[in-house]
C-alpha angles and dihedrals in degrees: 000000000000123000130247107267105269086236090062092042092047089050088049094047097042090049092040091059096038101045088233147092081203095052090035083053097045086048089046091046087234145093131301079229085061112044091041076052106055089038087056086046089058099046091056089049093054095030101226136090118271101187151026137206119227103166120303099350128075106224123199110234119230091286103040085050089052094048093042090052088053097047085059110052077044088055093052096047086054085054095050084059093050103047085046095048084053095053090045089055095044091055128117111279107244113210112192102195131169107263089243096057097043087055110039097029116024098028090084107049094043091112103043092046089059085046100052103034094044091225100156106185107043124162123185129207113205104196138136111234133063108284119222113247088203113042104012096075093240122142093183139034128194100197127180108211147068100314120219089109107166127245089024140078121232132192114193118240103179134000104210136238126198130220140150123273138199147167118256089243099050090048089054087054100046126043101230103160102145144020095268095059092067090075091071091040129092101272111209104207136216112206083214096043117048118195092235086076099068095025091062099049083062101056096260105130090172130106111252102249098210117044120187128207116314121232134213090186114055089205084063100049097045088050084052091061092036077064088057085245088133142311122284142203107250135201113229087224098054099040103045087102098040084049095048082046091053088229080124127036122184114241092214129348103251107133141169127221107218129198088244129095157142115285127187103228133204152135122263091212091057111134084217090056094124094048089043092048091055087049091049085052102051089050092053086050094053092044087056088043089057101052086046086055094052125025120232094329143357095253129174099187122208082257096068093056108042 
């Protein structure tokens, strides 16, 4: 069975406390007419009377009392939601992110993310599993994969491409001038992200004959190269600042796209939604500014090096 409109319950409740249609009104900000109105309206839905006059005052029968009292402990549990929806909206933004990424790629824009969105209270998790949306207290995940995870929404930031990477140094010392070359390199190696992938996309069906050390962390990996101990297989996503710094060069440009990528994650009944859309924003924005910046890719060529 439905329920009385809220208009009709709040009028009965206000002129039930106050003793008057014209109290009841002021409080309302609205007329005596409509209060007296919504009250009438009520009494013929329930088919009984609400209120009675002695006087000046209009008093609530038995019933009306009893009803009025009831609207009012349901009016301050509704307060109760709202104050704590409020609170919930005006909490810190929680951002779970890969280490690598946070790192390589956040790490960077922190501050101006704070500046231009105005966000004043961020906290970022740097941890290396997929964060739960519902019972992990994240607002915000920044996950590397497919997309399509069930219970969220995701927007995709970057779809990745893969190349090798070196130190200046290391590149001086080795003549590595085209793909081919590599098979004789020291090959640094991501248990994820296995060379073949990209050797074979250029045409190169052999084996590599000197591997190097193998990674779990791509940070780790990518700071291994940046020493000049071998060449890696980047991800667009996670050099862009060693390359811009000039701590990795690429050898050539040949390079693989690749159907992961980096996806900005949320929940669409967040009580932060808003906050956590003009994040997602700013994060598009800064995506688009990069490739501006940079063309295609953020590429150091052998030729800048030797």
């Amino acid at each position: 069975m439905r329920l009385p409109p809220f208009l009709s319950l709040t009028a009965l409740e206000a002129a039930a406390r106050n003793r008057s249609y014209s109290r009841a009104a002021r409080e309302l900000f609205v007329t005596h007419g409509a209060v007296s109105q919504q009250i009438r309206k009520l009494e013929e839905e329930l088919g009984t009377k609400l209120f009675v006059r002695q006087g000046n005052d209009m008093v609530p029968t038995a019933t009306g009392q009893k009803l009025a009292d009831q609207v009012t402990a349901a009016m301050e549990v509704l307060r109760q939601g709202v104050d704590e929806a409020r609170l919930a909206a005006r909490g810190p933004l929680v951002i779970s992110s890969s280490a690598a990424f946070a790192s390589r790629w956040l790490v960077t824009r922190l501050a101006r993310l704070a500046e231009e969105t105005g966000e004043p209270d961020l906290i970022v998790r740097a941890e290396d599993r997929v964060a739960d949306l519902t019972t992990d207290g994240v607002d915000i995940a920044l996950r590397f994969g497919r997309g399509g995870w069930p219970g969220v929404e995701s927007q995709v930031l970057m779809i990745e491409r893969i190349f090798p990477v070196c130190s200046p140094g290391f590149l001086a010392q080795h003549p590595i001038r085209q793909p081919r070359d590599l098979l004789d390199a020291p090959l640094l190696r991501h248990t994820g992200l296995p060379w073949s992938v990209w050797l074979s996309a250029m045409g190169v069906d052999e084996e590599p004959r000197r591997l190097g050390l193998g990674f779990e962390d791509t940070a780790l990996m990518l700071d291994t190269a940046a020493h000049g101990v071998g060449v890696a297989l980047a991800r667009s996503g996670l050099a862009e600042r060693d390359l811009r710094e000039g701590r990795l060069v690429r050898p050539f440009s040949g390079e693989v796209s690749v159907e992961t990528g980096n996806h900005f994650v949320w929940r669409a009944d967040s009580p932060k939604l808003a906050r956590i859309l003009k994040l997602r924003d700013w994060f598009l924005a800064e995506v688009r500014g990069d490739r501006v910046e940079n063309g295609a890719a953020t590429v150091s060529s052998a030729a800048d090096v030797m």
